[in-house]
C-alpha positions as CSV (number, residue, x, y, z in Angstrom):
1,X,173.1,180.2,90.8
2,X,172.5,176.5,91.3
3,X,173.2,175.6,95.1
4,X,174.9,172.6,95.9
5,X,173.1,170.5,98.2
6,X,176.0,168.4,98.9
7,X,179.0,170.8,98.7
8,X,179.7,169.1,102.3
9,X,180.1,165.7,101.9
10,X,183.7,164.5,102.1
11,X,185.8,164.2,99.4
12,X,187.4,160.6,99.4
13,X,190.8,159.5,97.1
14,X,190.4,156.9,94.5
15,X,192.1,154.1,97.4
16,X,188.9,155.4,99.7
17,X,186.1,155.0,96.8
18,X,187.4,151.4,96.2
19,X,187.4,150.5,99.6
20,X,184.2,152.5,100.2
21,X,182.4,150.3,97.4
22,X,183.5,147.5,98.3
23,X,182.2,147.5,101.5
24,X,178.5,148.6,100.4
25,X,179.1,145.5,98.1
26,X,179.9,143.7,101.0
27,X,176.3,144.5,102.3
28,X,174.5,144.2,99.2
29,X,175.7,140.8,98.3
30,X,174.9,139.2,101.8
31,X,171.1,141.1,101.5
32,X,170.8,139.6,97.9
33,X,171.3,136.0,99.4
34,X,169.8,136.1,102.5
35,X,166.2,135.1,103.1
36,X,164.8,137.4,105.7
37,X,166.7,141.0,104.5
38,X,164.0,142.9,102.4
39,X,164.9,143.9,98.6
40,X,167.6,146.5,98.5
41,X,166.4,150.0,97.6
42,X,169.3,151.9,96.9
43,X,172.9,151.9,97.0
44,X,175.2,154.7,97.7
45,X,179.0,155.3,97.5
46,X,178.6,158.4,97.5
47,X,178.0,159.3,101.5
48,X,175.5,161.8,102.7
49,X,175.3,164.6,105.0
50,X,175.3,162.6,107.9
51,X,178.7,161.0,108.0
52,X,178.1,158.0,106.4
53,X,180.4,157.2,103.4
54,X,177.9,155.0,101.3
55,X,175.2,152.9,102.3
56,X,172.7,150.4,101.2
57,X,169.0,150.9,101.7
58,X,166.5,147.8,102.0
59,X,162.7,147.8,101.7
60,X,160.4,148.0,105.1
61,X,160.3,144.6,106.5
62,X,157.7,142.6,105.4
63,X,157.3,141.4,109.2
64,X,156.5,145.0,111.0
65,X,155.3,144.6,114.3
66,X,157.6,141.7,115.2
67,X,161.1,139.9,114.8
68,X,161.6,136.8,114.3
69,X,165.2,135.7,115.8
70,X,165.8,134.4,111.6
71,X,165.9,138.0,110.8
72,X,168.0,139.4,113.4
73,X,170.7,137.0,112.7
74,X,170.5,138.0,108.9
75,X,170.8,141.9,110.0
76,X,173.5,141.1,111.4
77,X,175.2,138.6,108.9
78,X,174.3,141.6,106.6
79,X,176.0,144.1,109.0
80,X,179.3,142.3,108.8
81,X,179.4,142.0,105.3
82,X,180.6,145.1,104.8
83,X,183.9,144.2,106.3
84,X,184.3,140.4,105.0
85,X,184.0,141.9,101.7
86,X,187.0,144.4,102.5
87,X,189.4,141.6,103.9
88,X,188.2,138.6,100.6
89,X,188.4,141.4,97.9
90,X,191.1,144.0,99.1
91,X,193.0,142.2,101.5
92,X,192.6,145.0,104.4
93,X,190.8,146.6,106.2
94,X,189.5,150.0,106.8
95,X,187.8,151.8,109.6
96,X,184.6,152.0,108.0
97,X,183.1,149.0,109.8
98,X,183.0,150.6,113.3
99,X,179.6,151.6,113.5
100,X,178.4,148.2,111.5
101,X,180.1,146.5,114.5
102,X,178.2,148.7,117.1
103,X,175.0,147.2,115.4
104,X,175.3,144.3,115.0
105,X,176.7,143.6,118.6
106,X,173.9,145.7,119.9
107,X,171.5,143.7,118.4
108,X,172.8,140.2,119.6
109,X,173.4,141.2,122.9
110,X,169.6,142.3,122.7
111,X,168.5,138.8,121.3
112,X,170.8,137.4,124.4
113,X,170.0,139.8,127.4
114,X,166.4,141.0,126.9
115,X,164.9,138.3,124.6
116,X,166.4,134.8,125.9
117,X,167.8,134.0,122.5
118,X,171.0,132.7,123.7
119,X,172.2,129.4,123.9
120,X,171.7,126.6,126.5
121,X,174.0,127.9,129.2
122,X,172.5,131.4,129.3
123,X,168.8,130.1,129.4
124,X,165.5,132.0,128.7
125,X,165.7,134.9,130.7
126,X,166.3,139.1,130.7
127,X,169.2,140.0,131.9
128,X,168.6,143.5,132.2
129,X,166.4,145.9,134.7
130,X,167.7,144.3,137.9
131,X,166.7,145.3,141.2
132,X,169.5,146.7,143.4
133,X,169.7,143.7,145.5
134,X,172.4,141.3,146.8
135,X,171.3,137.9,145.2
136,X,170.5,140.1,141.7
137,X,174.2,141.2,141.3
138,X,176.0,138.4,142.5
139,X,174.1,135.9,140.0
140,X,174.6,138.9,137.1
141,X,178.4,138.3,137.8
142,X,178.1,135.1,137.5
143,X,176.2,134.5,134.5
144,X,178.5,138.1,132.7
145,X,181.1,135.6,131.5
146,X,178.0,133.4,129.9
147,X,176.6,136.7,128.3
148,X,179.5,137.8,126.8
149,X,180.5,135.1,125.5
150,X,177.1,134.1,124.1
151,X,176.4,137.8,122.2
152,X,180.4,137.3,120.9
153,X,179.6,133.1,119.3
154,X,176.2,135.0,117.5
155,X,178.2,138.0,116.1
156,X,180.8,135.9,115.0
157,X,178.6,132.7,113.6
158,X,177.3,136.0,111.2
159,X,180.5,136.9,110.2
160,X,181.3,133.9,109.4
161,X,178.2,133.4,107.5
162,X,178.4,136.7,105.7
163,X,182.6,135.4,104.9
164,X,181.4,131.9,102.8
165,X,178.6,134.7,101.3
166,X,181.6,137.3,100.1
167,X,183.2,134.4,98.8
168,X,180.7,132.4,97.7
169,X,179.3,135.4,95.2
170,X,182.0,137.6,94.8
């Protein structure tokens, strides 16, 4: 009796495969045109065990002990993909994006906080791992506003990017 490794991976409606597809499509297209995303390995729209409905899988980056800031931003121009190519090709929009979004905000908020990748009015400096001291959490209030605002214009200057992609190659 053959057992069926994947007897537990949801079952999704024809309306959820398209919208599933689309959105790996989404990812792959943006990681076909951008210069610092590895080949893609394999595609999925299919899901796996783990909750994901689809994916796509890119090579080990060709950089491995570093990252340059040109990479990060195409992870997450990549990243939001995904969902650009939901709104261009379907016209809505479907919860599948959440966890792209986690990412990719997680990942500019590192470039501004802990690397001193944002612009101007943030400067070079981490803003995390602060002592408990008066003068530390006063100027962290100050400069929260700057932050978020800063991890917010990088996230969305990649979905913007990964938009003209969709469009551009859809």
């Amino acid at each position: 009796e053959a057992l069926d490794e994947f007897a537990d991976r949801p079952k999704l409606n024809t309306r959820e495969e398209l919208m599933v597809a689309t959105h790996e499509c989404g990812h792959a297209i943006c990681a076909l045109h951008l210069p610092d995303i590895p080949a893609i390995d394999r595609i999925s729209v299919r899901g796996d065990l783990g909750g994901a409905l689809g994916y796509v899988l890119t090579d080990d980056p060709t950089d491995k002990h570093t990252e340059r800031k040109s990479f990060l931003e195409d992870r997450i121009c990549m990243l939001m993909g995904g969902r650009e190519a939901e709104l261009a090709i379907l016209g809505d929009i479907a919860t599948g994006s959440l966890q792209d979004i986690d990412i990719a905000t997680a990942i500019a908020r590192h470039m501004v906080e802990q690397l001193g990748w944002g612009p101007a009015g943030v400067g070079v400096r981490q803003y995390t791992g602060y002592r408990r001291e008066r003068q530390d959490f006063e100027m962290f209030d100050r400069m929260r506003g700057r932050i978020e605002d800063a991890v917010l214009d990088i996230r969305e200057t990649q979905r913007s990017r990964s938009r003209a992609l969709i469009e551009e190659h859809k």
